[in-house]
KEROFI-514905 format. One record per residue (C-alpha): residue number from 1; chain; x negated, y, z. Coordinates in steps of 0.25 Angstrom, whole numbers, plus 2048, in hexadecimal, padded with zeros to 3 digits. Each point is the difference from the previous one (the first is absolute). Layout:
    i  ch    x    y    z
  NUM   A    X    Y    Z
...
***
This chain:
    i  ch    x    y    z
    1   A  7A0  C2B  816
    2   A  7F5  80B  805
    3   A  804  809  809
    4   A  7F3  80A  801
    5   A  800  806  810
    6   A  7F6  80A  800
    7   A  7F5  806  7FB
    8   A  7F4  806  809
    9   A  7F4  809  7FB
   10   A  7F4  802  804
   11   A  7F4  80A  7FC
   12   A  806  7FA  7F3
   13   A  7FD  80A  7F4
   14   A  805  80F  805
   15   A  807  7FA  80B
   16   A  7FA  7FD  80E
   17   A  80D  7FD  806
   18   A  80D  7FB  7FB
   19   A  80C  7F6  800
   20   A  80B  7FC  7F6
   21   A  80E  7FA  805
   22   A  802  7F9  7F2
   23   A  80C  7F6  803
   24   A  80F  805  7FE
   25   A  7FC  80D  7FD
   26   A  809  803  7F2
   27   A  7FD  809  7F6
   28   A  7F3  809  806
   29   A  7FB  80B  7F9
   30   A  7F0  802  805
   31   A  7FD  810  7FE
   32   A  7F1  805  800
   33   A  7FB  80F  807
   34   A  7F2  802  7FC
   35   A  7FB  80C  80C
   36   A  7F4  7FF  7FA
   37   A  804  804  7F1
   38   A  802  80F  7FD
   39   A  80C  7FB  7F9
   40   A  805  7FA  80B
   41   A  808  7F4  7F7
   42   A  7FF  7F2  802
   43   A  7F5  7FB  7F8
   44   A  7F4  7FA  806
   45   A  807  7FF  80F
   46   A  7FF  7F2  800
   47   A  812  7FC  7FB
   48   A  7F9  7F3  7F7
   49   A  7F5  7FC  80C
   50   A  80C  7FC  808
   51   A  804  7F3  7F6
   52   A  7F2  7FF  7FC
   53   A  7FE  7FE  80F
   54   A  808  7F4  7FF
   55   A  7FA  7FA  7F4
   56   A  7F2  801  806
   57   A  804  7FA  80C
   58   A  807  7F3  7FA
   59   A  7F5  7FE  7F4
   60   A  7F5  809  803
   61   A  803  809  7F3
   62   A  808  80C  7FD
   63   A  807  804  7F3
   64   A  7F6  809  7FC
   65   A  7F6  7F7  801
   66   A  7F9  809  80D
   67   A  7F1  7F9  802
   68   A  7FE  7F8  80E
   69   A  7FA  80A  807
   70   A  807  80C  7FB
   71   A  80C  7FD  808
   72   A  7F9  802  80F
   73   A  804  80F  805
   74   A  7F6  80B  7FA
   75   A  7FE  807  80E
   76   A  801  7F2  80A
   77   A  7F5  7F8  7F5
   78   A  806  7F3  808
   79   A  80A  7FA  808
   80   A  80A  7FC  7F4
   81   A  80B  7F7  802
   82   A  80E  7FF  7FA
   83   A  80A  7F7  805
   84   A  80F  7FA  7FE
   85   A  80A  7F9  804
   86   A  80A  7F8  7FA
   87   A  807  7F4  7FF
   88   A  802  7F3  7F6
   89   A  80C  7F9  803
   90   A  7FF  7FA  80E
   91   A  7F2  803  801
   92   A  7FA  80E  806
   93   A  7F4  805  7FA
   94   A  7F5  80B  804
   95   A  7F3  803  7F5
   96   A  7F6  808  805
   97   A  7F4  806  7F6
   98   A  7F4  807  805
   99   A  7F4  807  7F8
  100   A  7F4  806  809
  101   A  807  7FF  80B
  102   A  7F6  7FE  80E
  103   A  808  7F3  807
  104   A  804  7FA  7F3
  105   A  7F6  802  7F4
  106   A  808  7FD  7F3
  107   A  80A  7F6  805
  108   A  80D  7FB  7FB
  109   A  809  7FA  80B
  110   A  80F  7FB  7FE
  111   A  809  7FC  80B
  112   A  809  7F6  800
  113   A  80D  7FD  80B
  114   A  7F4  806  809
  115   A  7F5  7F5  7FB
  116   A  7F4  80A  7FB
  117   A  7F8  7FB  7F3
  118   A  7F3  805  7FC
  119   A  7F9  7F7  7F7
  120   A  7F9  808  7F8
  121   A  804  80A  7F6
  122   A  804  7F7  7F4
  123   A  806  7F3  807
  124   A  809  80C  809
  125   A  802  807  7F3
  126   A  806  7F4  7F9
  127   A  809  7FD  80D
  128   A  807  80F  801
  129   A  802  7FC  7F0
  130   A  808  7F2  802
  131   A  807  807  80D
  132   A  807  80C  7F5
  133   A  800  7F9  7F5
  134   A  7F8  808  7F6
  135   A  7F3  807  7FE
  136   A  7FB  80F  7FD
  137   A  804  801  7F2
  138   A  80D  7FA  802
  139   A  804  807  80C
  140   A  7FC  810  7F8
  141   A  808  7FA  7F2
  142   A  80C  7FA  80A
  143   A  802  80D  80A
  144   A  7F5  80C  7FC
  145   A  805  80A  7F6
  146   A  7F6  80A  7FD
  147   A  7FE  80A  7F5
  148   A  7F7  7F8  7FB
  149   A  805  7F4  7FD
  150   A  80D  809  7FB
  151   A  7F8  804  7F5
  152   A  7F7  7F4  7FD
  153   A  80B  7F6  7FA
  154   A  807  80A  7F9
  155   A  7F6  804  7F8
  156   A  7F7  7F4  800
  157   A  7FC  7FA  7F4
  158   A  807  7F0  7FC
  159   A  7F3  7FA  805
  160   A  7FE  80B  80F
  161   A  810  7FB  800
  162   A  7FE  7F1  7FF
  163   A  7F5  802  809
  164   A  809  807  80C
  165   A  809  7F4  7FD
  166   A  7F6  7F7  801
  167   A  7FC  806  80E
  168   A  810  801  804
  169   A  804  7F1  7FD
  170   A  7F2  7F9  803
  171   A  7FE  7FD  7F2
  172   A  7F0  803  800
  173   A  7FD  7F2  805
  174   A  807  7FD  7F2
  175   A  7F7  808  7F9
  176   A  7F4  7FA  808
  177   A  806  7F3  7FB
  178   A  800  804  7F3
  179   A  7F0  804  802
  180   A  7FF  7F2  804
  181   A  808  7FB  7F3
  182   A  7F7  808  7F7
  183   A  7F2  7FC  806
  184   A  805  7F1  7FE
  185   A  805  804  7F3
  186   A  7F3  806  7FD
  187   A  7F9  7F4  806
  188   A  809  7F6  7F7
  189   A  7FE  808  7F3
  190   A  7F0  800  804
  191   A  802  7F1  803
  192   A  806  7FF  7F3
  193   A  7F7  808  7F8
  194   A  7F5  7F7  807
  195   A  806  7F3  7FC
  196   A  803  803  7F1
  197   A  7F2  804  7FE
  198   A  7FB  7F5  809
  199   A  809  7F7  7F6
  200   A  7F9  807  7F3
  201   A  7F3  7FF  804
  202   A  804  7F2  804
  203   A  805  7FC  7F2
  204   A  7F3  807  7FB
  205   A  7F9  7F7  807
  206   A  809  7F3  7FB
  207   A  7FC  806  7F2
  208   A  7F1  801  803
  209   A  802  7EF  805
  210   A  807  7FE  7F3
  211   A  7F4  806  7F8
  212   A  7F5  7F9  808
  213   A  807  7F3  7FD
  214   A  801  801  7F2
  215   A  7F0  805  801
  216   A  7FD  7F2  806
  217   A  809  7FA  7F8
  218   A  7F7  805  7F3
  219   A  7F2  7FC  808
  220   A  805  7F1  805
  221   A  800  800  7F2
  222   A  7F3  802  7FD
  223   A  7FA  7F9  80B
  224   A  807  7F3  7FA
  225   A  7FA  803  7F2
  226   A  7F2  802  807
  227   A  802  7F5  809
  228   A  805  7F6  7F4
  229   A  7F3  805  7FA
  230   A  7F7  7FD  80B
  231   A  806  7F3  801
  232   A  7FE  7FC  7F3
  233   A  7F1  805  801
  234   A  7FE  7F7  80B
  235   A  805  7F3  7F9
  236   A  7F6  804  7F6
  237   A  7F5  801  80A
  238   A  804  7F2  806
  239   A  7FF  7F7  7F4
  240   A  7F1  807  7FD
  241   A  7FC  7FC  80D
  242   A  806  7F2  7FD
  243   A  7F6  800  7F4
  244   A  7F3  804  806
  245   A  804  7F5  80B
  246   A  802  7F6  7F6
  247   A  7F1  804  7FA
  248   A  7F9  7FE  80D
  249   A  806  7F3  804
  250   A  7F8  7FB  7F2
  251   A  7F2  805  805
  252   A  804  7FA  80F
  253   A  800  7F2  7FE
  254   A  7F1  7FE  802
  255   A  803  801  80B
  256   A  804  7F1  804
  257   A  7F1  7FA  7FC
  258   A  7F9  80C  807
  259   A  806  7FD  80D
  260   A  7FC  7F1  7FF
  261   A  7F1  804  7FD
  262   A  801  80A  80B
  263   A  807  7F7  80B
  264   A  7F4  7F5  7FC
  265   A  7F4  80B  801
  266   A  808  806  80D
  267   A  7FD  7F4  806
  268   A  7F0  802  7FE
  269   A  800  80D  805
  270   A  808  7FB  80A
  271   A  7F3  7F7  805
  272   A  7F8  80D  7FD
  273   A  806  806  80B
  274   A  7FD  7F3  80A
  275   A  7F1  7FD  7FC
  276   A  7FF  810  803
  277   A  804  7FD  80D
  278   A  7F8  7F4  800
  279   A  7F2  807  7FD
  280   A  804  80C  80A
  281   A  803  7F5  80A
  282   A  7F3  7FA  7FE
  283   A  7FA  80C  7FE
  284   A  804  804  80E
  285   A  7FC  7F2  806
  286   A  7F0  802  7FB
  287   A  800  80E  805
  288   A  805  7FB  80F
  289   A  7F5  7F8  7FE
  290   A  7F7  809  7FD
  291   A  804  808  80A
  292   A  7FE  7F2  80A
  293   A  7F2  800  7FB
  294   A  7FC  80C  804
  295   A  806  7FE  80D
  296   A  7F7  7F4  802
  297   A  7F4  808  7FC
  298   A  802  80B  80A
  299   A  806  7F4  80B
  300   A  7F1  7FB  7FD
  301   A  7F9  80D  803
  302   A  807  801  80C
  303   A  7FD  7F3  806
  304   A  7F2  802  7FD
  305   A  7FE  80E  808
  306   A  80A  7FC  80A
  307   A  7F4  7F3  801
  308   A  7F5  809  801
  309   A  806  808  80A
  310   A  804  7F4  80A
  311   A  7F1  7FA  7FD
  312   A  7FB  80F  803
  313   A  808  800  80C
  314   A  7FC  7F4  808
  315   A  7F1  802  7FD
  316   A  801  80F  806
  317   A  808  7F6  80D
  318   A  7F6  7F6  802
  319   A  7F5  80C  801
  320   A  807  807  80B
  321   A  7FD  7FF  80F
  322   A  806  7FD  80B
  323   A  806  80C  808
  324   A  7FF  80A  7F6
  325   A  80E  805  7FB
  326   A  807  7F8  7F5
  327   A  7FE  807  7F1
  328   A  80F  7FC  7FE
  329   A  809  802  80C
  330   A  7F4  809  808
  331   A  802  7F7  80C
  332   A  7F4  7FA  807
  333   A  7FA  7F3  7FA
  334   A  7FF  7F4  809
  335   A  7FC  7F4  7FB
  336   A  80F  7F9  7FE
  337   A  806  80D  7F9
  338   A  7F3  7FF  7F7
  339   A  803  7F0  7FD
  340   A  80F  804  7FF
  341   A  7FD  80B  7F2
  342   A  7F6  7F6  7FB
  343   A  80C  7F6  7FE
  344   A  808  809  7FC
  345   A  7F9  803  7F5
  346   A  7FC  7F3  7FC
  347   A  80D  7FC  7FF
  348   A  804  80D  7F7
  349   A  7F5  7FA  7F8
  350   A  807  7F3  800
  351   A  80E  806  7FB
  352   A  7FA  809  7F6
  353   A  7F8  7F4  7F8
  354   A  80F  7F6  7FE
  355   A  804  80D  7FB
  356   A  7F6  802  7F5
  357   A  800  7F1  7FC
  358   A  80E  802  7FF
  359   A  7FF  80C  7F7
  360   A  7F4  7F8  7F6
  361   A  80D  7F5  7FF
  362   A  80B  80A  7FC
  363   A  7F6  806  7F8
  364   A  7FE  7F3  7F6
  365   A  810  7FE  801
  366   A  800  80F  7FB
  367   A  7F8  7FE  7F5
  368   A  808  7F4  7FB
  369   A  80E  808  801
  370   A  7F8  80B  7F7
  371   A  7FC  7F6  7F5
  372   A  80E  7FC  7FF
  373   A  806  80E  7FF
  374   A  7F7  803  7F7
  375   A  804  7F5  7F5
  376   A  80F  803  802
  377   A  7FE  80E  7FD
  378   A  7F8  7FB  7F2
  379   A  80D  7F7  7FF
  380   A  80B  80B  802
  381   A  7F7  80B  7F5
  382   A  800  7F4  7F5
  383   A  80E  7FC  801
  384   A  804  812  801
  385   A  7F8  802  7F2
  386   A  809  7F5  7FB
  387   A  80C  806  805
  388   A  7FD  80F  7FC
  389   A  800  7FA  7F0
  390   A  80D  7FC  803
  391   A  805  80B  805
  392   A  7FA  80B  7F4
  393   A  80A  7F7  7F8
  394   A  80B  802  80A
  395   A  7FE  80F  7FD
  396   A  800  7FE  7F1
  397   A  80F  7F9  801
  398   A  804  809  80A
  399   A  800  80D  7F5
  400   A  807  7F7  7F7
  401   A  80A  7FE  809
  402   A  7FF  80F  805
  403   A  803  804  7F3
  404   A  80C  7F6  7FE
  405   A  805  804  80E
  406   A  801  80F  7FB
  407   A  805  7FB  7F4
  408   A  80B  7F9  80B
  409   A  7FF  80E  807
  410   A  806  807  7F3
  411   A  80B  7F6  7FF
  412   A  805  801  80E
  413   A  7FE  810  7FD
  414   A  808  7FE  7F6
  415   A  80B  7F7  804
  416   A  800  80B  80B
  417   A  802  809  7F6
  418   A  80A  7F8  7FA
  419   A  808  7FF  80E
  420   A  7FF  80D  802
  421   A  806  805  7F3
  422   A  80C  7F6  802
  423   A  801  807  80D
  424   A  7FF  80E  7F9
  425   A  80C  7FB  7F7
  426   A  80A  7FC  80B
  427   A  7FC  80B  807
  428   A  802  809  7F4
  429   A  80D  7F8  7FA
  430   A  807  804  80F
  431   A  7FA  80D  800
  432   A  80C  80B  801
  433   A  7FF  80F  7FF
  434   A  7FF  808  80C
  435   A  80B  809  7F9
  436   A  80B  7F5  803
  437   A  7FE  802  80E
  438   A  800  810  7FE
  439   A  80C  7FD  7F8
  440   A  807  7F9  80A
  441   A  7FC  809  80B
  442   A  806  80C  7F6
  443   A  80C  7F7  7FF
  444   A  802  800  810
  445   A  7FE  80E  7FF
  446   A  809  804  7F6
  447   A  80B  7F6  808
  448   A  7FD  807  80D
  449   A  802  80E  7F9
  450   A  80E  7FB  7FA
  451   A  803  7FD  80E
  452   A  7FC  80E  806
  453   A  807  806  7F4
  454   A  80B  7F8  805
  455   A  801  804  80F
  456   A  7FC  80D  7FB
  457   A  80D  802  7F9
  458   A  808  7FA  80A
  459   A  7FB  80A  80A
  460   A  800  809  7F5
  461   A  810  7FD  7FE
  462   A  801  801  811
  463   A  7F9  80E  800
  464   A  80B  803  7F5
  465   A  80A  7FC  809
  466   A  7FA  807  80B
  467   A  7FF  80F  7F7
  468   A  80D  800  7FD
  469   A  805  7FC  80C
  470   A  7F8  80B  807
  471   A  804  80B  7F4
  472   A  80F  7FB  804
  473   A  7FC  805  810
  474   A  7F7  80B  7FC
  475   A  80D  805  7F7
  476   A  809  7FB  80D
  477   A  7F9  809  80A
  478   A  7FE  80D  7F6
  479   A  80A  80A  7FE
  480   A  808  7F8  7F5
  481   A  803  7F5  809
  482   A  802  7FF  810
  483   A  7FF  80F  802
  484   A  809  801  7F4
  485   A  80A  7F6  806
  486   A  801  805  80E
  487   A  800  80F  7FB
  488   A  80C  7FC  7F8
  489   A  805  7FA  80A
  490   A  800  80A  80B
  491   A  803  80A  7F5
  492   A  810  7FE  803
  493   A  7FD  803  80E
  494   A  7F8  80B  7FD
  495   A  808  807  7F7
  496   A  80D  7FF  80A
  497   A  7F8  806  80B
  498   A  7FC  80B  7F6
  499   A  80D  802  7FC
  500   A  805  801  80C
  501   A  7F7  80B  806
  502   A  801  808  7F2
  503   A  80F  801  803
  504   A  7FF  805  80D
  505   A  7F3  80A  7FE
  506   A  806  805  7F1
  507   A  80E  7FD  804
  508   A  800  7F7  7F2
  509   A  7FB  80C  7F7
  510   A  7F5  7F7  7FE
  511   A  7FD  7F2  7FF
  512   A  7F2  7F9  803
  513   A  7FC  7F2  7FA
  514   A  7F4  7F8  800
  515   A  7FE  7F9  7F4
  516   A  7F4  7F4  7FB
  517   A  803  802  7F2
  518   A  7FD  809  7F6
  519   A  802  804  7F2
  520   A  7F6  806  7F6
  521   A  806  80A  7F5
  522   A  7FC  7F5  7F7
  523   A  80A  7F6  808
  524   A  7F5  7F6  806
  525   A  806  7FE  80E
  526   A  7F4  801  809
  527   A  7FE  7FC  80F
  528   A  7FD  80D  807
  529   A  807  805  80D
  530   A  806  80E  801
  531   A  80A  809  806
  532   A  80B  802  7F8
  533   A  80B  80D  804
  534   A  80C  801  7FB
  535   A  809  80F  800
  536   A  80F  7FD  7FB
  537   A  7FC  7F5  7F8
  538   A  7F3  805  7FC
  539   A  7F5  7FA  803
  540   A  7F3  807  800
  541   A  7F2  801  806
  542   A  7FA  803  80C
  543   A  7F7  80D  7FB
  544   A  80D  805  7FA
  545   A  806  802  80E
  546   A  800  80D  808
  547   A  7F7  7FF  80C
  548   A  80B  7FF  809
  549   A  807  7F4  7F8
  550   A  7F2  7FB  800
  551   A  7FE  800  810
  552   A  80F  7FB  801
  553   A  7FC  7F5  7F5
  554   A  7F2  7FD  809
  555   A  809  7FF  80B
  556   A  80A  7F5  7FB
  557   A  7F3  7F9  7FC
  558   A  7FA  7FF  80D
  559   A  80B  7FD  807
  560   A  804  7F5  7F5
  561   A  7F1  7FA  803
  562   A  802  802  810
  563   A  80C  7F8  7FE
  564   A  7F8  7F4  7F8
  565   A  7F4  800  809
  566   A  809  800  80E
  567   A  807  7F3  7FA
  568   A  7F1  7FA  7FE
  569   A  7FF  802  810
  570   A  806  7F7  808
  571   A  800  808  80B
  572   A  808  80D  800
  573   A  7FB  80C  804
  574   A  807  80B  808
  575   A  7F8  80A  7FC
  576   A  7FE  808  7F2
  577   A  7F6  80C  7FD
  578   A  803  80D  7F6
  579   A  7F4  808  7FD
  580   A  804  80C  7F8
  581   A  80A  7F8  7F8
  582   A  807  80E  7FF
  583   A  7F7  80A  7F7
  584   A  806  804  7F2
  585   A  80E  7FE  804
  586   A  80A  809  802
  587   A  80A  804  80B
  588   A  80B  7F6  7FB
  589   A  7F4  7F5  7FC
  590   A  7FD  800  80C
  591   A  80E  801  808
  592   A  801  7F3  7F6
  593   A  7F3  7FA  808
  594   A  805  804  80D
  595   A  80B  7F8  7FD
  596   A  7FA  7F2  7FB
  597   A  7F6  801  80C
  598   A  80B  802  80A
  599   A  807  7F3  7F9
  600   A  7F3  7F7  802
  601   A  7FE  807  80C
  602   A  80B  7F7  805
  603   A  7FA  7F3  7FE
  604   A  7F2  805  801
  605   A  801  804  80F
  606   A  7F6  80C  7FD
  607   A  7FD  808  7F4
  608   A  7F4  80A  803
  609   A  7FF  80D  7F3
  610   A  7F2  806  801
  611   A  806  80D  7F7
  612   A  7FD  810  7FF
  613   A  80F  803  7FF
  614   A  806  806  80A
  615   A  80C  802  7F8
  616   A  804  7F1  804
  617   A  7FD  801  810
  618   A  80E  800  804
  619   A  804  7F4  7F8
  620   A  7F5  7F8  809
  621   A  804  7F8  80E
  622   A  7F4  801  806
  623   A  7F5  80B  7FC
  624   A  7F0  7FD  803
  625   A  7F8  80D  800
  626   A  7F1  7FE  7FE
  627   A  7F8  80D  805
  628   A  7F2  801  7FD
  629   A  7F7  80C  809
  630   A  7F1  7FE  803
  631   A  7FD  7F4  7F6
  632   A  80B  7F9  808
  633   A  80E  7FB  7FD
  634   A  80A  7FC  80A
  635   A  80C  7FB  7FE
  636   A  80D  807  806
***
């Protein structure tokens, strides 16, 4: 259970100062004076700022959707605050929400069993949630009744009714589900969209293999038929070549007594070669010699002058006198220096004649040695002449034997041939098309494309799978299913409610039920909520009501869906709010609501009526009048 305390305002809205006592206070009737009105009535004076001050405080919105800084005080600017108490079970609890106020900024604080919390507005905003149980939306569809939303369902289309529903009962994260569903959906149809054409241009593809295969088939083919050709071509070629071989070898059998006359005439020319090293050898030898003669010559010469000179100068000695200076050294002559040079040169003298009778001795050896040079050379030329004639009939065989040899040459050329051709033909005979290889390689292909046509059906099969299975939860969440189910199955509950407060407010004239069902004048049952009233066993429909059936009808609706929504919280609340729940009935309407209210009023602990009437302020426990004068309302 919540027991709401207190409530305290500060330069909130109109008000600058104000306070709330909100638990146990019964049925409360919250009155209105605008002073600064001509008409002096309620309006504007600030009744509904009371709950929305409550709102505001616990979630930071109010019911008619006021902006942020709107709600600070028009003449203070600053300084706003609302605050309240309450209670959650065992736990005491204190919220606190400031806008441009001067110590605290925009703070939200909660206090808990006296341990404050300010951790920021959206972690303390998801704490005073968990504490009561239920958010914003939940608490104004569980425990706010304004005009508003008095005339919203009602008259609300099936989809705006759904909607409400879906907002009452949680069911949008259903709807969020289902948008999930549908993109997967989409995804898997796209996948499989994907996949079928992928598997058709894959087929394609297997089909394009198959025609390339019968193309190579057609042109392996031919290329045996050419090759067969070629073969037979070259068979043709071999046995000419063994003809023209067969010719040849005819004309080369000279060859035998050619080779015996040229390896007799080889030897000559053979001893060509020798008696031409012979007659350069002796021809070198006599011209050492000559070369030794003029040596011998010029050693001659040389000894003569070198005679004449020593004969020259021991006369210009022996005609010297003593103690004139030596013509030689430049020393003073004395008679033993003079007698010294004089033997000196006579024994140059001496020396210099063994020398040139030497020379007259090697001479005549010399002239010996040239003689004989000179008959081996004559010898060597002679025996040459005889070899040269030898060797002009070694050059007459040898273009025989050229001739055969190229004859020899033109076989070998053509045993070559001949070789070659056989290797033409093995080559050829294991010649095979390059098409086989592109033929096996469009086989792989054609294999590999088989296999992805298989995987490719297999996730095409599991993408199947996964459509229908995500059409199944797409269905599920929609209208049709979930929502379906748990509309049909609160409808019971719904319905009992209604009919409960019908009787009370119409006092069983009328009737209200909420149906999921409807039927088309052609008799096609369709799924569409609605209202359905029923006078005396007559049902009819909403827009054929009077007003004041009409607001007693929105009533029983409201208070029908307060009753859903309040089970949904798990905490209950001891507070409710009535906003001008009042308009369009009359006296005895609403006596009737009085009435209801003052029977909730007795499990609710406090029922607050924002109304104009003051025809209903004596049925009231407690009366809260709201006086506006100088842009300020106050509460007394």
């Amino acid at each position: 259970m919540v027991d709401f305390y207190y409530l305290f305002l500060t330069n909130f809205m109109s008000f600058k100062k104000a306070s709330l006592p909100l638990s146990d206070q019964g049925l409360v009737l919250i009155e209105g004076l605008n002073l600064d009105s001509d008409a002096s009535d309620s309006n504007g004076s600030g009744k509904s700022t009371l709950a929305e001050a409550l709102t505001w405080c616990l979630w930071g919105k109010t019911v008619r959707g006021i902006g942020a800084d709107e709600v600070v005080n028009d003449q203070t600017k600053k300084d706003c605050a609302v605050q309240t108490q309450f209670s959650v079970d065992s736990q005491e609890a204190k919220v606190t929400r400031f806008r441009k106020h001067s110590q605290f900024g925009n703070e939200l604080k909660i206090e808990v069993d006296g341990q404050e919390f300010s951790e920021g507005i959206q972690e303390t905003q998801k704490r005073i949630d968990k504490l009561l149980g239920c958010d914003f939306e939940t608490f104004v569809n569980a425990k706010y009744f304004s005009q508003g939303l008095l005339k919203r369902f009602t008259q609300s289309t099936d989809k705006e009714k759904k909607s409400i529903f879906d907002g009452i009962l949680g069911l949008e994260k259903l709807e969020s589900c289902r948008h999930v569903a549908r993109s997967l959906l989409q995804n898997s149809m796209q996948e499989i969209d994907n996949l079928q054409h992928s598997i058709e241009d894959l087929n394609l593809k297997i089909e394009d293999e198959g025609e390339r295969i019968a193309s190579f088939e057609i042109e392996e083919e031919k290329f045996e038929q050419k090759k067969q050709r070629e073969l037979s071509q070259i068979k043709e070629d071999q046995k000419d070549v063994c003809r023209n071989i067969q010719e040849l070898q005819k004309e080369s059998k000279l060859k035998d007594s050619i080779e015996a006359d040229l390896k007799r005439l080889k030897k000559q020319v053979g001893e060509v070669k020798e008696l031409e090293k012979s007659l350069d050898a002796a021809k070198h030898v006599r011209e050492e010699l000559f070369k030794k003669e003029a040596a011998f010559g010029f050693g001659e010469r040389g000894y003569k002058k070198e005679s004449e000179n020593l004969q020259n100068k021991l006369i210009k000695i022996e005609n010297q006198e003593i103690g004139v200076p030596c013509p030689f050294c430049e020393r003073t002559l004395t008679a033993s220096h003079l007698e010294k040079l004089k033997k000196e040169i006579q024994k140059d003298i001496e020396k210099l004649g063994k020398k040139v009778i030497d020379l007259k001795k090697g001479k005549v050896s010399l002239n010996q040695e040239l003689d004989s040079a000179n008959e081996e050379e004559d010898k060597a030329e002679e025996e040459l002449e005889k070899a040269h004639r030898a060797e002009e009939k070694v050059n007459a065989l040898k273009k025989e034997s050229k001739a055969i040899e190229r004859i020899e040459e033109k076989i070998e050329e053509l045993k070559e041939k001949l070789l070659s051709l056989e290797e033409r033909k093995k080559a050829k005979a294991k010649e095979t098309s390059s098409l086989a290889e592109l033929k096996q390689e469009a086989k792989r292909k054609i294999k590999k494309l088989k296999s992805l046509v298989k995987n490719s059906e297999k996730e095409l099969k599991r993408q199947d799978d996964e459509k229908k299975y995500f059409e199944f939860w797409e269905f599920g969440f929609g209208n049709q299913g979930l929502k379906s189910f748990i509309l049909d199955s609160i409808l019971p509950t719904l319905n009992s409610k209604a009919d409960y407060y019908s009787r009370i407010l119409t006092g069983g004239e009328l009737s209200v039920t909420f149906k999921t069902q409807s039927i088309l004048k052609s008799g096609e049952e369709r799924e569409r909520f609605s209202i359905a009233i029923n006078q005396r066993g007559s049902e009819r429909s909403y827009n054929a009501s009077s007003a004041g059936e009409k607001r007693r009808v929105d009533l029983c609706v409201l208070l029908a869906l307060q009753g859903l929504v309040a089970s949904f919280v798990p905490h209950d609340l001891n507070i409710l709010f009535f906003d001008e729940v009042f308009d369009a009935l009359d006296k005895t309407g609403s006596e009737k609501v009085v009435d209801l209210l003052i029977e909730e009023g007795g499990s609710k602990g406090s029922i607050f009526v924002v109304t104009h009437s003051e025809d209903l302020r004596n049925y009231f426990d407690n009366v809260v009048t709201v006086v506006k004068e100088g842009g300020v309302s106050k509460v007394s």
